[in-house]
C-alpha positions as a printed Julia matrix, in Angstrom:
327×3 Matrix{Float64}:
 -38.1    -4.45    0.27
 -39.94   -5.1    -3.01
 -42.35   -8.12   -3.08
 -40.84   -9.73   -6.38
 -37.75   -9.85   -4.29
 -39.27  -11.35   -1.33
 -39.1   -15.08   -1.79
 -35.75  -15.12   -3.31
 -34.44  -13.31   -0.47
 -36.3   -15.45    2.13
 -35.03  -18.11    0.84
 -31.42  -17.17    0.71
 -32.52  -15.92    5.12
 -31.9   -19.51    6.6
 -28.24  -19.88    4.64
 -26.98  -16.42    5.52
 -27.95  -16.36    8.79
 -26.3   -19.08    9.78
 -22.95  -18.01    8.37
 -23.52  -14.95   10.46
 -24.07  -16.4    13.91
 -21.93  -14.62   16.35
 -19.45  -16.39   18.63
 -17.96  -15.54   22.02
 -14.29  -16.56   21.36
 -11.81  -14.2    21.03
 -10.2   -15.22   17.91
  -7.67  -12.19   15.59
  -5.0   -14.26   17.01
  -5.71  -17.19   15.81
  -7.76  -16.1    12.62
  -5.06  -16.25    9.92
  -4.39  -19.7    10.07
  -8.08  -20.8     9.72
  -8.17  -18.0     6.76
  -4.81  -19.61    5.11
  -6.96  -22.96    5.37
  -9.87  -22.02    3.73
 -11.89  -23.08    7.16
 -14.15  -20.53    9.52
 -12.82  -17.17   10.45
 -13.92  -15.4    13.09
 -13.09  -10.89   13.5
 -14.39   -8.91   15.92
 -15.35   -6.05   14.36
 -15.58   -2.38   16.08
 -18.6    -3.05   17.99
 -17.31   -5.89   20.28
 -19.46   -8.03   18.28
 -17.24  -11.6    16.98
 -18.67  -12.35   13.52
 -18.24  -15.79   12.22
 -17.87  -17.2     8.72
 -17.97  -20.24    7.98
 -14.66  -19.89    5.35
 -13.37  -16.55    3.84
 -15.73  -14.17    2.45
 -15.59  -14.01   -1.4
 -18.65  -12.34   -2.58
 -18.18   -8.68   -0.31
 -20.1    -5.19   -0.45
 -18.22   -2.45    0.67
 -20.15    0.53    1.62
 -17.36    2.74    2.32
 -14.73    3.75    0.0
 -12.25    3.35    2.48
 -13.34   -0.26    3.17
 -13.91   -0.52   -0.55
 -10.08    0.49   -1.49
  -8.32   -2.17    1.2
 -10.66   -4.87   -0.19
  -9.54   -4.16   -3.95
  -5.82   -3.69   -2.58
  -6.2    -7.19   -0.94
  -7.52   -8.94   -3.64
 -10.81   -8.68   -3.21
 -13.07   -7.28   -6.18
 -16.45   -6.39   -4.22
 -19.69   -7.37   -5.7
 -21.26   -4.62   -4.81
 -20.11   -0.23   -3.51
 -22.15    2.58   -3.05
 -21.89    4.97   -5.39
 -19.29    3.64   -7.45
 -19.38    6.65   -9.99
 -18.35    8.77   -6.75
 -15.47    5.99   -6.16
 -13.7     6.32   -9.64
 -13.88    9.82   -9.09
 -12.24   10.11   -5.69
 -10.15    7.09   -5.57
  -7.59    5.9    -8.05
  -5.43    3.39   -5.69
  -7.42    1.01   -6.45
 -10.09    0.75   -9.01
 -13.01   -0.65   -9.23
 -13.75   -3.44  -11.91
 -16.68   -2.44  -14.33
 -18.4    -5.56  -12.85
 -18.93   -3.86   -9.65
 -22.85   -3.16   -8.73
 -24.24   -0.08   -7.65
 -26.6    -0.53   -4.73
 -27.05    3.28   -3.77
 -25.48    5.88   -2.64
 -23.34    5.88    0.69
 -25.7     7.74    2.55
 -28.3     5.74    1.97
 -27.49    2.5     0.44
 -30.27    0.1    -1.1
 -30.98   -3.23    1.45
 -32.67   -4.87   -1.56
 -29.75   -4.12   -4.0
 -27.54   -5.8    -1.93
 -28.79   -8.64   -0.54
 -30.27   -9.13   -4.29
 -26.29   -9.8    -5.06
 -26.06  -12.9    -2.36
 -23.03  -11.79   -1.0
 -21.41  -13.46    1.83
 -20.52  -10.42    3.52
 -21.03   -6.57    4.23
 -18.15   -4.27    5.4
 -19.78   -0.82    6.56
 -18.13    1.64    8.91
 -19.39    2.81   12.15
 -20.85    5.68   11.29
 -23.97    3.82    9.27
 -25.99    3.48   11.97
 -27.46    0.64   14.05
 -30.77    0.59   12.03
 -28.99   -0.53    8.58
 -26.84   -2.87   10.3
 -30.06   -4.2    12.02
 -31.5    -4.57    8.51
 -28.63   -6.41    6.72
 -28.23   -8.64    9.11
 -31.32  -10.16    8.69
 -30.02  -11.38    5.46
 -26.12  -11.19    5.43
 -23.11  -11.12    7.86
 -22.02   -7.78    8.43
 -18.56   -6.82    9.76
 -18.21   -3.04   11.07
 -15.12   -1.42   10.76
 -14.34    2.01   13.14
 -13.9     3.82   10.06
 -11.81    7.11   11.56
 -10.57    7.29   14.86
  -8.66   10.93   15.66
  -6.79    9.32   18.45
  -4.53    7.58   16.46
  -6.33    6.98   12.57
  -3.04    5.39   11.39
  -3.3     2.44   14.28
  -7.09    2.62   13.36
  -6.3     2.03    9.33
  -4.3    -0.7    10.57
  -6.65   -2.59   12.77
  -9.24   -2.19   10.14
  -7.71   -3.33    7.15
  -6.2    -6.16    9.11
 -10.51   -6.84   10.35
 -11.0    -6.96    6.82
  -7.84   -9.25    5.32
  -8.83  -11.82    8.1
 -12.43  -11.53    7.25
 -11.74  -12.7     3.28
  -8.35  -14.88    3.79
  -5.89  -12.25    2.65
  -3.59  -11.45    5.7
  -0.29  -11.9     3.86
  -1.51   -9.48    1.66
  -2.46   -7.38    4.45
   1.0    -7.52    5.41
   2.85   -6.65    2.76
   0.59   -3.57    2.06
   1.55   -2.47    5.77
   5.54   -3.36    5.67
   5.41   -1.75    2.05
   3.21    1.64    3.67
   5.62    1.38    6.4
   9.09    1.35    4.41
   7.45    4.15    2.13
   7.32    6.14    5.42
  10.33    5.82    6.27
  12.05    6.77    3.35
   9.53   10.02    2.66
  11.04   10.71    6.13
  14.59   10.33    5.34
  14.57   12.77    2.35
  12.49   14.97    3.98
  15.19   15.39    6.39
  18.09   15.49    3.99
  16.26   18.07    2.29
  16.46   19.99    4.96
  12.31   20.04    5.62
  11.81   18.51    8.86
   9.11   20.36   11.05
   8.3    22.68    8.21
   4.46   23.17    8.6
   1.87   21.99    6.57
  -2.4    22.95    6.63
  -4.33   20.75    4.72
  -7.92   21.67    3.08
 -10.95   21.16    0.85
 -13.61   23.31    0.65
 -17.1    24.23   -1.07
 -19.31   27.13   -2.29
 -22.86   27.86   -1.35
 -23.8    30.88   -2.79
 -21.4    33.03   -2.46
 -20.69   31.42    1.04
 -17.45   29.54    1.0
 -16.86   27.25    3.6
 -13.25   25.3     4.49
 -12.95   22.1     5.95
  -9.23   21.72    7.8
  -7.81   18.63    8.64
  -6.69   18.64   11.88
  -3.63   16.78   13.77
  -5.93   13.7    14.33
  -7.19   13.58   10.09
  -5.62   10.58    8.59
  -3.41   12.43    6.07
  -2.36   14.97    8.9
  -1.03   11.63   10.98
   0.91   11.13    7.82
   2.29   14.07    7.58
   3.56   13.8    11.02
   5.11   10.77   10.38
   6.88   11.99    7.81
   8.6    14.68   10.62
   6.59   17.56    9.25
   3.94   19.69   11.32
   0.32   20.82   11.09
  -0.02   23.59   11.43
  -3.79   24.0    12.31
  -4.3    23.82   15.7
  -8.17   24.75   15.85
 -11.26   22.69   16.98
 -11.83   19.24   15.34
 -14.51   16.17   15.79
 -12.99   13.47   17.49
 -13.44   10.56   14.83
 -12.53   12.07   11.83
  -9.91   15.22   13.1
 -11.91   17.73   10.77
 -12.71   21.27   11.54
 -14.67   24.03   10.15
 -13.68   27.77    8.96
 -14.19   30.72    6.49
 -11.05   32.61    5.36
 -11.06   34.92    7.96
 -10.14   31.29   10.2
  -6.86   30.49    8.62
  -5.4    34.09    9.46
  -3.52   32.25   12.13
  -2.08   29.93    9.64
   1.37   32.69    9.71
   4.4    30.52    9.18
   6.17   32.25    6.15
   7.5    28.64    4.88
   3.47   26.8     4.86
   2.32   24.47    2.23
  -0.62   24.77    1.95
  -2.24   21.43   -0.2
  -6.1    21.1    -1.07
  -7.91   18.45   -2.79
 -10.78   19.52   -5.06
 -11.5    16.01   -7.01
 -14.78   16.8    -8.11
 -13.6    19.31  -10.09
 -14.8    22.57   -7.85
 -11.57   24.26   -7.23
 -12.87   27.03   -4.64
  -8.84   27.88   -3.49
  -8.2    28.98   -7.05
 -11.45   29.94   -8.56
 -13.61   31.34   -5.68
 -11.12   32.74   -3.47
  -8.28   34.5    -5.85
  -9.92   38.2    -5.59
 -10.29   37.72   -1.77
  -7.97   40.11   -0.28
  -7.56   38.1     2.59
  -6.86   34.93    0.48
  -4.78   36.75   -1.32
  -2.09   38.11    1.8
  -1.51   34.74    2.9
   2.19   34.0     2.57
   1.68   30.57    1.16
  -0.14   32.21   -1.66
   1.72   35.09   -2.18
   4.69   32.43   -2.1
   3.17   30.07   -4.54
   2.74   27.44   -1.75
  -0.33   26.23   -2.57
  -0.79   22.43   -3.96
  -3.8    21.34   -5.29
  -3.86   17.67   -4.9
  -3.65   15.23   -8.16
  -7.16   14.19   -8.66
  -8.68   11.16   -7.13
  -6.18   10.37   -4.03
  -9.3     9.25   -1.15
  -7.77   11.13    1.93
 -10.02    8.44    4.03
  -8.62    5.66    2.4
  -6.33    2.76    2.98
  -3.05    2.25    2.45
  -2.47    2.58   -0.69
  -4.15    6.05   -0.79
  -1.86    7.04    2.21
   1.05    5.83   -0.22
  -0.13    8.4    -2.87
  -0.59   11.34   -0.31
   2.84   11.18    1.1
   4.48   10.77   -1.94
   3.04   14.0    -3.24
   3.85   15.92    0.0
   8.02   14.18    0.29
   7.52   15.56   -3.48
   7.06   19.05   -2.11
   9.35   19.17    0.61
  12.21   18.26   -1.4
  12.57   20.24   -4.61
């Protein structure tokens, strides 16, 4: 932290700290009617750790995307993102106001930049690390969301953006987005099965170059967007090795060989604008004796749908894969 910063933020210490005092009550239950009223909330975040506001946080930094979209999609404009550039790029379900300040990039976000914004609260997932937590709250509350879970990242989405809604007073909001996410569902479901698609097989990609090393990152039955696909009665049809947060696992080309179902769709996202399935790969001869290319089954993604996102990023993944299943 910068000298010329230093008394400002000292002085802001006493305030903030005291809004972030920690309580041992157990308290989602009883959380939305204190956030309805405008009086203290209190969310235990992913750590075990009860966090306690004195009313609804309005001024929020989001240092996830993920946490960043539900916060928009609630209502929320954040202060402050990392790498909000990065955002607009990746995530279009809910944008980002040109207000919104920088304060560094996601893997390394600035302390100074935002606790130079005052806000009453930081939303960071679990994967951070205890050091910047350790750091920010020395100056701001922080609320920690689990971020990915493989064991069920749809229950996880849930419990996170409903952390969040009780966090800054919007848990009507954060109902509607579920019942809406839920009906949506449900009726990608139905004409899935009237279509005749149910338990067709799906893979789901992206991938990079290095050299002329391509790698391919599959998202496994625990990914977020797989889970969707599932609940829309389809099936994944990679069944290799994944982390257990985030459902993610790593190949080459010569990995997907067991990918053999003649009827795959194979989808892809390639947002910042390296396309590797169609540019780096289409004189591979392996590539090239898949089915679901020789088929024409492979979907690049629209641009800018977050596949770690919230709800309203799930929305816009399902609806382009009911949009496959049913012409």
């Amino acid at each position: 932290m910068n000298r010329t910063r230093a008394t400002v933020l000292v002085a802001a210490l006493t305030a903030l700290l005291v809004s972030a005092c920690g309580t041992t009550e157990n308290a989602p239950a009883e959380t939305p009617t204190s956030a309805a009223a405008g009086g203290p909330v209190t969310v235990t975040d992913s750590r075990g750790k009860a966090v306690t506001l004195d009313a609804p946080a309005t001024k929020v930094v989001g240092l996830e995307w993920g946490e960043a979209e539900m916060l928009v999609s609630l209502g929320v404009m954040p202060v402050g993102v990392a790498d909000p550039k990065g955002y607009a790029t990746w995530v279009t379900a809910a944008k980002l106001d040109a207000s919104v300040k920088d304060v560094g990039t996601r893997a390394e976000p600035s302390v100074d930049s935002i606790v130079a914004l005052e806000p009453d609260l930081v939303v960071l997932g679990s994967d951070r690390g205890a050091t910047l937590i350790d750091q920010l709250e020395k100056y701001v509350p922080v609320v920690v969301t689990k971020g990915s879970d493989a064991t069920d990242n749809l229950g996880r989405m849930r419990s996170d953006l409903n952390m969040i809604a009780t966090a800054v007073g919007k848990t009507a909001e954060a109902e509607k987005l579920l019942t809406d996410f839920d009906a949506a569902i449900a009726d990608g479901k139905k004409k899935i099965a009237d279509a005749g698609a149910a338990g067709k097989s799906f893979a789901i990609a992206d991938g990079w170059k290095e050299g002329s090393t391509i790698s391919i990152r599959m998202f496994g039955q625990g990914a977020l967007v797989s889970q969707i696909g599932l609940q829309l009665g389809l099936k994944n049809a990679w069944t290799g090795e994944v982390d257990k947060a985030w459902g993610l696992g790593q190949t080459d080309v010569e990995g997907l060989t067991n990918l053999k179902d003649q009827d795959l769709h194979f989808f892809y996202n390639a947002s910042d604008g390296g396309d590797v399935f169609a540019d780096g790969l289409n004189s591979n001869a392996i590539w090239t004796s898949f089915a679901f290319v020789k088929q024409g089954n492979l979907h690049r993604m629209p641009d800018g749908i977050w596949t770690f996102g919230g709800p309203l990023s799930g929305k816009q993944y399902l609806d382009e894969l009911v949009k496959v299943y049913t012409v």
